[in-house]
N, C-alpha and C positions, 0 to 999 in steps of 0.2 A: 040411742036408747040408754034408758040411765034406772038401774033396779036401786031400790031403796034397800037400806038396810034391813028391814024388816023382813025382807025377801031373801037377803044373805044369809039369815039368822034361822029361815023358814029352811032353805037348801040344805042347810045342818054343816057344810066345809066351804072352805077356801078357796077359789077358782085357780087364784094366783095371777089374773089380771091388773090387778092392783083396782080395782073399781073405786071409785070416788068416796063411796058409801059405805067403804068393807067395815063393820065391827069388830073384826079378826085381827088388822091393826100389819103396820107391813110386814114382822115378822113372819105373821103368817102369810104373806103373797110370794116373800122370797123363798119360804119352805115348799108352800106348793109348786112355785114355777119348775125349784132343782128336782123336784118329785116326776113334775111333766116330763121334765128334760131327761132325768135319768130313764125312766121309761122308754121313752122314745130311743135312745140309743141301745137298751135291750130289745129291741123287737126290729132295731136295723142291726144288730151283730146275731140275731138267728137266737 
């Protein structure tokens, strides 16, 4: 499946996929992914 930009733009943020199509540009995928990441290891340390 392949979202267009126009759909990235519609979402209103960054998945941090790195999607083919992002507008966001890869700064914003490496921000979002550390945001995922960082999450995730707050909700594995309680």
């Amino acid at each position: 499946m392949v979202f267009t930009a126009r759909f990235h733009l519609k979402r209103g943020y960054c998945c941090g996929n790195n999607c083919r199509h992002c507008p966001y540009g890869d700064e914003a995928a490496l921000t979002a992914r550390e945001e995922a990441e960082r999450d995730d290891l707050r909700s594995q340390n309680g």
